[in-house]
Legacy VTK file of the C-alpha trace (Angstrom):
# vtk DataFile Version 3.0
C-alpha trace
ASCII
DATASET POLYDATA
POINTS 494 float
0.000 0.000 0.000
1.326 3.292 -0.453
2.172 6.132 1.953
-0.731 8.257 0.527
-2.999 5.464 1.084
-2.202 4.958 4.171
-2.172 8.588 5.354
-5.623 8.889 3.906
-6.794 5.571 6.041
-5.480 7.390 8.878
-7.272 10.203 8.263
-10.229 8.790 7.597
-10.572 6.362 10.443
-9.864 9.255 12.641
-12.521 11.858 11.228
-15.198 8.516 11.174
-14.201 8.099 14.633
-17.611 10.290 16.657
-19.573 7.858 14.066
-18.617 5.054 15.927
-18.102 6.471 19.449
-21.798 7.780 19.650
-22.937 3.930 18.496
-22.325 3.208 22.172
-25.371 5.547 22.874
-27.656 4.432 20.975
-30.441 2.269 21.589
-33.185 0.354 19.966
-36.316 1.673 19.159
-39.949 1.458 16.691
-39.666 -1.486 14.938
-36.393 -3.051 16.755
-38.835 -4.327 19.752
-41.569 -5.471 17.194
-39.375 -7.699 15.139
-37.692 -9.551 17.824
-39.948 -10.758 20.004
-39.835 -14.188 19.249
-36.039 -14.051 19.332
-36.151 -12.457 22.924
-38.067 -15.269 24.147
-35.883 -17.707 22.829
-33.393 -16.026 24.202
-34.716 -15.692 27.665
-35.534 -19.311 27.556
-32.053 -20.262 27.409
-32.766 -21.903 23.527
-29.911 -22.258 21.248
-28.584 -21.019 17.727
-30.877 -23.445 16.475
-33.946 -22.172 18.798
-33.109 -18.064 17.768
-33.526 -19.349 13.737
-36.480 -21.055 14.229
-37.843 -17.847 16.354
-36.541 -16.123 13.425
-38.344 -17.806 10.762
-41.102 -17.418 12.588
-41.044 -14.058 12.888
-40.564 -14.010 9.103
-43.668 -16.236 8.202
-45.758 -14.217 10.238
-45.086 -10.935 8.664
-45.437 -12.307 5.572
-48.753 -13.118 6.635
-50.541 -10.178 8.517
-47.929 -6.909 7.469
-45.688 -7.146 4.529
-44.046 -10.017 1.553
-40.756 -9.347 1.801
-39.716 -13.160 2.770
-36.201 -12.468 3.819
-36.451 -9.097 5.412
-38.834 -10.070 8.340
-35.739 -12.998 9.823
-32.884 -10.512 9.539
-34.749 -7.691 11.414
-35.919 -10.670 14.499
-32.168 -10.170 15.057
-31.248 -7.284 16.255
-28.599 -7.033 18.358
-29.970 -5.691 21.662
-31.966 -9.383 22.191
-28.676 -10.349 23.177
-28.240 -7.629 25.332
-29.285 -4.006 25.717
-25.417 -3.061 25.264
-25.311 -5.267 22.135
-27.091 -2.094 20.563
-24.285 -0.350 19.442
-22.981 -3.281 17.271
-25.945 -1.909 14.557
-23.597 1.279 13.348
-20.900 -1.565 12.563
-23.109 -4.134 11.131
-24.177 -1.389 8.883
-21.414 0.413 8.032
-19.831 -3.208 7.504
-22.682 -3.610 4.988
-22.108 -0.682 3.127
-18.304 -1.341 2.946
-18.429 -4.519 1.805
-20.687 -4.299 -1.015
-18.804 -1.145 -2.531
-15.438 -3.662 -2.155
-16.440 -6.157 -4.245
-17.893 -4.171 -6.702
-15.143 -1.824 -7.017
-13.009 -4.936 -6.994
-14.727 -6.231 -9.749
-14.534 -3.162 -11.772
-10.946 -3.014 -11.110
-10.127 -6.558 -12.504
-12.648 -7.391 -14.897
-13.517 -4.063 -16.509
-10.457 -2.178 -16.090
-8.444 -4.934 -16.147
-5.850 -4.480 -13.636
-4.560 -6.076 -11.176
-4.135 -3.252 -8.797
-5.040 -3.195 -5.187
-5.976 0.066 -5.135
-9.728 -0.817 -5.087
-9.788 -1.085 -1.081
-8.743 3.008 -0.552
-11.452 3.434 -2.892
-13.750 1.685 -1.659
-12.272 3.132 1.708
-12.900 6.723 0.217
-16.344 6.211 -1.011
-17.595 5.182 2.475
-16.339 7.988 3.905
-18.061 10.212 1.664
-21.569 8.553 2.292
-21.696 8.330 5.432
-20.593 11.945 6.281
-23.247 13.077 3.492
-25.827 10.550 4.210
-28.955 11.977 4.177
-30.909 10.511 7.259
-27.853 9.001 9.736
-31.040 8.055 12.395
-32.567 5.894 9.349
-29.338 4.918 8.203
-26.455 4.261 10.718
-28.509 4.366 14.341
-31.636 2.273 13.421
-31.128 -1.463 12.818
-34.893 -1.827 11.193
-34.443 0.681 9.315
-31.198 0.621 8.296
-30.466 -2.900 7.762
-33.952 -3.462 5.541
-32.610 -1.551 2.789
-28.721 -0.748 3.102
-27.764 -4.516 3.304
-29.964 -5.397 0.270
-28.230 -2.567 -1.265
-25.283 -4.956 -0.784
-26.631 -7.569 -1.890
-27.724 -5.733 -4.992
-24.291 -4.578 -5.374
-22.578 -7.548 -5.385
-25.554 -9.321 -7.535
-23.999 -6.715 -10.216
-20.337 -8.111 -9.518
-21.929 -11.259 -9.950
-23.124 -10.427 -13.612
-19.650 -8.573 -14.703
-18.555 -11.440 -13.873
-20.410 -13.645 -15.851
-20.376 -11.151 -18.675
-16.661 -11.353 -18.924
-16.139 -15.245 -18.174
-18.897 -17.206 -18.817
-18.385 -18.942 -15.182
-21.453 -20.559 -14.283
-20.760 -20.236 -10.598
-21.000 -16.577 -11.397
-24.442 -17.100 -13.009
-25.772 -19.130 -10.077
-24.520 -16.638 -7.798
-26.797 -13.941 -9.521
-29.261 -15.932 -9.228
-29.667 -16.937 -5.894
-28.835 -13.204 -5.067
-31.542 -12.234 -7.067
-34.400 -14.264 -5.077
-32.797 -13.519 -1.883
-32.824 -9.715 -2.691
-36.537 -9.948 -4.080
-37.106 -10.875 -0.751
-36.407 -7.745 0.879
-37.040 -4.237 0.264
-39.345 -3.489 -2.756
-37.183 -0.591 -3.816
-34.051 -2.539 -4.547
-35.417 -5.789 -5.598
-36.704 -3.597 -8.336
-33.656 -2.762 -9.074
-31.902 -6.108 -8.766
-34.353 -7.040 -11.689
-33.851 -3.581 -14.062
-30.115 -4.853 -13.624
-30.269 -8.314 -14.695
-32.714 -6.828 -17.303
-29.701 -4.780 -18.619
-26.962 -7.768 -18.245
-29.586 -9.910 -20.553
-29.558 -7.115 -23.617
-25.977 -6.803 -23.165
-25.144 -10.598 -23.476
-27.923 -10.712 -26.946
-26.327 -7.724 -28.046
-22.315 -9.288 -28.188
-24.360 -12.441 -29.238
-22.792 -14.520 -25.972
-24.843 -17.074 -24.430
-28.310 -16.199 -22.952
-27.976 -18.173 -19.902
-28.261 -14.614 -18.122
-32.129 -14.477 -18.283
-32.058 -16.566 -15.539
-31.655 -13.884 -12.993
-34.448 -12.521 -14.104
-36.839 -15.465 -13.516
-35.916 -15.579 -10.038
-35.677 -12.207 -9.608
-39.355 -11.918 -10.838
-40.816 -15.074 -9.022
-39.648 -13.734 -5.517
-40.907 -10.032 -6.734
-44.320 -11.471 -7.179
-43.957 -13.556 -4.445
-43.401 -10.241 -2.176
-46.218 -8.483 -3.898
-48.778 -10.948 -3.650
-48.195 -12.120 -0.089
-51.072 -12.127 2.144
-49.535 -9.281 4.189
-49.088 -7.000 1.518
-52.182 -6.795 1.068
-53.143 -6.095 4.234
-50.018 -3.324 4.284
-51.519 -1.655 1.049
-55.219 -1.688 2.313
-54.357 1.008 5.347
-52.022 2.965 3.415
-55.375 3.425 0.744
-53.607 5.107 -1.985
-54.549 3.584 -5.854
-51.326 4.324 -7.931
-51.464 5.999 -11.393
-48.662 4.617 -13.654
-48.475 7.255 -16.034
-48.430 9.662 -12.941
-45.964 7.935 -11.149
-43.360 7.888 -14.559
-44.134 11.884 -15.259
-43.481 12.709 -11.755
-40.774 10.427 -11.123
-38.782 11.512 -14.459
-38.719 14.856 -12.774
-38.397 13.462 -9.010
-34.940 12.207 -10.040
-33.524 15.520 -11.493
-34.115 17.003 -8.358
-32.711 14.526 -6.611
-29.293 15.018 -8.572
-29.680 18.624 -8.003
-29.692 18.514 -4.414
-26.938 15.529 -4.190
-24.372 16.976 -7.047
-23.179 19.522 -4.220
-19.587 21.309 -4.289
-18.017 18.412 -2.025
-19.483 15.605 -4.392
-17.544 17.319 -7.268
-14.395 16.847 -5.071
-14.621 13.496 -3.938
-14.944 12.864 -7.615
-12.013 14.278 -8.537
-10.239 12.461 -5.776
-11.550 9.421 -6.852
-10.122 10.269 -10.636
-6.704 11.155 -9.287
-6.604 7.549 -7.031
-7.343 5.692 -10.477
-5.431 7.799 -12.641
-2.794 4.944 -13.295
-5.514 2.044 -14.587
-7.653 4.833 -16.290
-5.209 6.392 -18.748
-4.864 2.759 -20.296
-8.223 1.890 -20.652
-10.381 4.631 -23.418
-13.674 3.937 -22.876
-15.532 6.439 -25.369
-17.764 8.391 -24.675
-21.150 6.577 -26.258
-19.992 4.247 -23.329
-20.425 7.161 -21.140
-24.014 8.395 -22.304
-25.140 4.858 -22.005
-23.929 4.370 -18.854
-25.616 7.532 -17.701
-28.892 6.584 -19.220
-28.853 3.263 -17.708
-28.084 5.203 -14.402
-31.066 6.927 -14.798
-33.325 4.479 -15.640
-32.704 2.276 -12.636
-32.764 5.440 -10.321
-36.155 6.465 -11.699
-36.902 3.144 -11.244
-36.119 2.748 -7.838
-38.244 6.021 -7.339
-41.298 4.817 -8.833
-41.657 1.764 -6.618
-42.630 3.610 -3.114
-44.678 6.687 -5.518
-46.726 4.453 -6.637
-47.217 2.552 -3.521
-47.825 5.638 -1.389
-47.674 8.829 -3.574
-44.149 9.322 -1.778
-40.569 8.766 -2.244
-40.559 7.181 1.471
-38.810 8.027 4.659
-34.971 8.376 5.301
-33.867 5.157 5.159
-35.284 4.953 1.239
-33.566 8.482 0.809
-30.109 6.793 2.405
-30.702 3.894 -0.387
-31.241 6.137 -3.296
-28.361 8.461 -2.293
-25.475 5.884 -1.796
-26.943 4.444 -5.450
-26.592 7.681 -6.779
-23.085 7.894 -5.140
-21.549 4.797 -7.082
-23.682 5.810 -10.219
-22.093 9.192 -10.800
-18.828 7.426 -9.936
-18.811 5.040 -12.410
-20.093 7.692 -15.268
-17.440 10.058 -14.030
-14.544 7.940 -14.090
-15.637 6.154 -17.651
-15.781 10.028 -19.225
-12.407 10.974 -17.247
-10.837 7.923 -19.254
-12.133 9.676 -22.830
-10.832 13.411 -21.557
-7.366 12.042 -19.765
-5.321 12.234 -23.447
-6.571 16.155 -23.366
-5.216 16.820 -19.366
-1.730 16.862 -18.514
-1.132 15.233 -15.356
1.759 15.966 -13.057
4.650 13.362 -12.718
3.139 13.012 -9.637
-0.778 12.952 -9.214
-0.279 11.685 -5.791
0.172 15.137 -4.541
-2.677 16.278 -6.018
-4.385 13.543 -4.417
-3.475 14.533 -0.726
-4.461 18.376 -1.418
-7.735 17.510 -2.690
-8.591 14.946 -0.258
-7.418 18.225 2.006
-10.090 20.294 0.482
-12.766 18.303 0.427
-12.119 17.467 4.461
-12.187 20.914 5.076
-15.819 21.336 2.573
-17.173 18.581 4.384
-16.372 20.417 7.807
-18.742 22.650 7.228
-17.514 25.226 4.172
-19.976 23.622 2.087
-22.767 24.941 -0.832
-25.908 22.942 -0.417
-28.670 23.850 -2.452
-30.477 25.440 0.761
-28.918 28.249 2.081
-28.534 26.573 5.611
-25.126 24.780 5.893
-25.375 21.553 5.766
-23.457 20.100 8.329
-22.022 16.245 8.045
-22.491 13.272 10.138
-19.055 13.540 12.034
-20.165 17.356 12.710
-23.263 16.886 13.931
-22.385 14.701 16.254
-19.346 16.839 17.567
-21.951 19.698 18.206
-24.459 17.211 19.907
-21.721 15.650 21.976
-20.326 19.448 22.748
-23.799 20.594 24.067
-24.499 17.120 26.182
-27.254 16.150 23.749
-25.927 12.880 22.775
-25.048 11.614 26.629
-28.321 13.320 27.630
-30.045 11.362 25.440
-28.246 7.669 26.709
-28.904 8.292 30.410
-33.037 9.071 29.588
-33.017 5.792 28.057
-30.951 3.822 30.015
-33.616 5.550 33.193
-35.873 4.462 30.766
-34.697 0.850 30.461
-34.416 0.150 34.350
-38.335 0.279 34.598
-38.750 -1.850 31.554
-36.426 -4.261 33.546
-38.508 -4.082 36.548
-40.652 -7.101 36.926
-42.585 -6.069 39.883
-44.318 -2.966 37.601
-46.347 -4.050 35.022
-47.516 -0.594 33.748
-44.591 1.223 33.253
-45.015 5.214 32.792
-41.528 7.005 31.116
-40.278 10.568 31.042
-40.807 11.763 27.965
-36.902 12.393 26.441
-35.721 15.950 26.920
-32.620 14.988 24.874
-33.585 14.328 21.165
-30.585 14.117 19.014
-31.018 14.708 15.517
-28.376 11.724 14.418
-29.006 8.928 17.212
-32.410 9.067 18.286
-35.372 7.981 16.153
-39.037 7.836 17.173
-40.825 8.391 20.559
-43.816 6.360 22.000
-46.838 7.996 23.627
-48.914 8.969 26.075
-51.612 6.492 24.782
-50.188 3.002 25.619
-52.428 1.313 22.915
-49.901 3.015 20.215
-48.315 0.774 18.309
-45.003 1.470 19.376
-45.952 1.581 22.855
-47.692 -1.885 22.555
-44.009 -3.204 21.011
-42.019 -2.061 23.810
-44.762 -3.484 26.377
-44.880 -7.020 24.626
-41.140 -7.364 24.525
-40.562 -6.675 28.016
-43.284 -8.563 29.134
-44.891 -5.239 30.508
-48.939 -4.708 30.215
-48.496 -1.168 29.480
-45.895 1.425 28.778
-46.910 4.856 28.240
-45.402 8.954 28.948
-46.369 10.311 31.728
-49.337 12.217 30.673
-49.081 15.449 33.742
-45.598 15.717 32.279
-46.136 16.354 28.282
-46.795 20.350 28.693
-43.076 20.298 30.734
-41.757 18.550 28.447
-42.817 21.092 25.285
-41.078 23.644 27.416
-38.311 21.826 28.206
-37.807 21.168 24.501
-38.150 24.570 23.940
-35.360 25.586 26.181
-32.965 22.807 24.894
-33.261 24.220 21.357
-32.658 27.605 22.526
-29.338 26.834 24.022
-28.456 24.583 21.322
-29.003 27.629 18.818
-27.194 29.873 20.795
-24.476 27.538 21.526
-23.908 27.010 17.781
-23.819 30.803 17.189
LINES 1 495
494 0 1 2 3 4 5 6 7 8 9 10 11 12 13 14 15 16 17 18 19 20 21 22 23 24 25 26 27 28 29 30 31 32 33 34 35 36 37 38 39 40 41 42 43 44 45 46 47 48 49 50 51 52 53 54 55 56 57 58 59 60 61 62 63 64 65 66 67 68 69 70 71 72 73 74 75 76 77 78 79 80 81 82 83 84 85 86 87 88 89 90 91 92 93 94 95 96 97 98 99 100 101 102 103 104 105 106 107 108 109 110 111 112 113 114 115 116 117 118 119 120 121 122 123 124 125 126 127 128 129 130 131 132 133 134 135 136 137 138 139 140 141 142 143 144 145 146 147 148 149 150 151 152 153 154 155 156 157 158 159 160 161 162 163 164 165 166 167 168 169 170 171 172 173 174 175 176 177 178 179 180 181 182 183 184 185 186 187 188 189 190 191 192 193 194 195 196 197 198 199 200 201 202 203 204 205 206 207 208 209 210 211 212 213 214 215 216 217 218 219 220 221 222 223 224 225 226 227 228 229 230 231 232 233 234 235 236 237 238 239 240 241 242 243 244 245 246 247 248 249 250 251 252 253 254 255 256 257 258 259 260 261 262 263 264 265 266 267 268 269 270 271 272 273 274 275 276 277 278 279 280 281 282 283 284 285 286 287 288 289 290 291 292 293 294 295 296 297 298 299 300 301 302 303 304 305 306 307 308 309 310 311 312 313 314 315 316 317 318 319 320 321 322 323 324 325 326 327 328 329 330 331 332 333 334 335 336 337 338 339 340 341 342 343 344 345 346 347 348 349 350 351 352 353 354 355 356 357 358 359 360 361 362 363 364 365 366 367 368 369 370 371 372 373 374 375 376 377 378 379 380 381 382 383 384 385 386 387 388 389 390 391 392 393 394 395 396 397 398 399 400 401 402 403 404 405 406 407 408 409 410 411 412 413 414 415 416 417 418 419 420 421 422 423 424 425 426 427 428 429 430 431 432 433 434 435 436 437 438 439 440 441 442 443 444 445 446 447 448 449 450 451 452 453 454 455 456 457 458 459 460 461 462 463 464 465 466 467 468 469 470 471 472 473 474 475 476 477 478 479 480 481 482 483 484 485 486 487 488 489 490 491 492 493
């Protein structure tokens, strides 16, 4: 590895580091307690790995059955680490991140070798690189880093999906049949998740299909697209679906969804394609100088690339519009923006390769490389040029700021107060604070004063409590406390 590369590790471990400090925190919370009640118990019955599957499974079958298809989703989320232990919690920002890391690796890897063909290692600081980028700029960290539900329901099938395209390169370039089976097993298995990327998974495999009939290789790559499609319909028509679509109550138009969707994603690029995104670009241009100037990809390649990047982000988009007549909540935003992220990559670096016989380079991009990643540190500090006119602040930042006015630490004792009662076997009905301390990174959802709210009635049936509820006398203290908090916090920020 080179000195650059590892200087740049350095620096990036280091700036990631309030990321993973402020993990320790967190805790779980909506949806965590829901999906993992049958795991609990099998836990608290002393079962084995054997007994936490099957609770699993079950788990799995039974959302499948009364709230939503997606066959593979509803035994990952019954795991969640806090059934093993409240403090397990904080394992969900590394599980994630892990996620995240390791599907960018393999693809890049697979870029690197079978597309670029070079045997260069370099794909691991860029890999390393990208994640640093998304996570500071990710659009909902709560959704996306602090939230096992919600994070791990989309941003692991996004690694799956991302390493389903590997999988296809792959095959494109070798013919392996390992590589086609691979595809397709990824394919059902990501069709079981998310509806937003097992769309995707199947635009993809759509794509690899034309491209195979189009060099006039074999055809075996349709296969992908079977499964994909079986497990697709399999999610949609699944008894709980149903049931999921009947209280949401909104009848999708298709030509509506397309016409507002075309535009949907502009704006989306708009608000992404910032100052700092520009930079980490031409970071990421400089890092691959050496296996770019000997590959000319023209630039028809390019303009396909980008319309094929646009297709399968509109697509993407249209899933949840016509669902719901939205684009979704943060966790979908996360999903769409790290896609985006690897999109513009690819179409950057592909056009780079058609303009590098037009730029002189230096003897020694390297340099280059170090000052720009200097830059873009210092843009992503805070210097930055959003499309709003408020700065937008990164992940790393935020949580600085929230750790700096006691928000963060605030936050972890209310909850840990919070968890002693729900640990309390004696009191059935449990009555909480409500949380004074609301960070805008960590912290996602609150329950209610009503303990027949859904998320109230989670947290009750996995501690074994009748009910849990706010204390009701309290709510009118608690606006003004809020109040208060977010006064100092403006003033400590000016």
């Amino acid at each position: 590895m080179k000195k650059t590369d590892i200087f740049i590790t350095a620096v990036v471990i280091i700036i990631l580091l309030p990321i993973f400090i402020a993990a320790f925190y967190n805790h779980p919370s909506a949806d965590d307690f829901s999906y993992s009640v049958f795991t609990k118990r099998a836990i608290e019955n002393g079962g084995n790995i054997i007994d936490i599957v099957k609770a699993a499974w079950r788990n799995n079958i039974g959302y499948y059955n009364s709230w939503q298809g997606l066959y593979v989703s509803g035994f990952i989320l019954a795991l969640q680490p806090a059934i093993f232990g409240e403090h397990f919690y904080a394992l969900t920002t590394f599980i994630v991140t892990g996620c995240i890391f390791i599907g960018i690796l393999i693809l890049a890897k697979t870029i690197y070798k079978y597309v670029l063909k070079s045997e260069s290692k370099r794909y691991w600081i860029v890999s390393l690189v990208t994640l640093f980028f998304v996570l500071e700029k990710m659009p909902s960290p709560a959704e996306g880093l602090y939230w096992f539900n919600g994070s791990m329901n989309y941003l692991f099938f996004l690694m799956i999906l991302f390493i389903q395209i590997a999988e296809l390169i792959k095959y494109c370039s070798e013919h392996k049949i390992r590589n086609l089976l691979s595809a397709t097993v990824l394919a059902f298995l990501l069709s079981g998740g998310n509806h937003v990327t097992a769309f995707a998974g199947i635009l993809v495999s759509i794509i690899c299909f034309i491209f195979t009939i189009y060099k006039k290789q074999d055809r075996l790559s349709f296969i992908p697209i079977i499964t994909g499609t079986i497990g697709f319909i399999l999610n949609l028509t699944a008894p709980g679906t149903a049931v999921r679509a009947a209280s949401i109550n909104y009848k999708g138009n298709a030509i509506v969804t397309i016409t507002h969707t075309a535009m949907a994603v502009l704006d989306r690029v708009d608000t992404w394609f910032t100052f700092s995104t520009l930079l980490f670009l031409g970071i990421i241009c400089i890092l691959m100088y050496e296996e770019i100037k000997k590959k000319n990809i023209s630039l028809k390649i390019s303009a396909i690339l980008s319309i094929l990047s646009y297709i399968v982000l509109a697509g993407m988009m249209c899933v949840p519009y016509q669902a719901a007549g939205n684009y979704g909540a943060g966790r979908l935003e996360n999903t769409l923006f790290i896609t985006f992220i690897v999109m513009i990559t690819v179409i950057t670096v592909s056009l780079f390769s058609n303009l590098i016989k037009y730029i002189k380079m230096p003897k020694n991009p390297e340099k280059i490389y170090i000052y720009a990643f200097g830059i873009l540190f210092i843009t992503l500090a805070g210097i930055n040029y959003p499309t709003s006119k408020e700065v937008n602040y990164t992940t790393s930042v935020k949580l600085v700021k929230e750790f700096k006015n006691g928000i963060i630490t605030g936050y972890n004792d209310e909850m840990n107060e919070r968890i002693k009662l729900y640990l309390d076997e004696e009191n059935k009905n449990v009555e909480v604070k409500p949380l004074v301390n609301r960070s805008e990174v960590i912290s996602s959802g609150e329950i209610s004063s009503d303990p027949t709210y859904w998320c109230n009635q989670a947290i009750s049936n996995y501690y074994k409590k009748e009910t849990v509820s706010l204390e009701k006398e309290k709510e009118e203290d608690k606006i003004e406390e809020i109040e208060e908090l977010d006064e100092n916090k403006q003033e400590s920020e000016k």
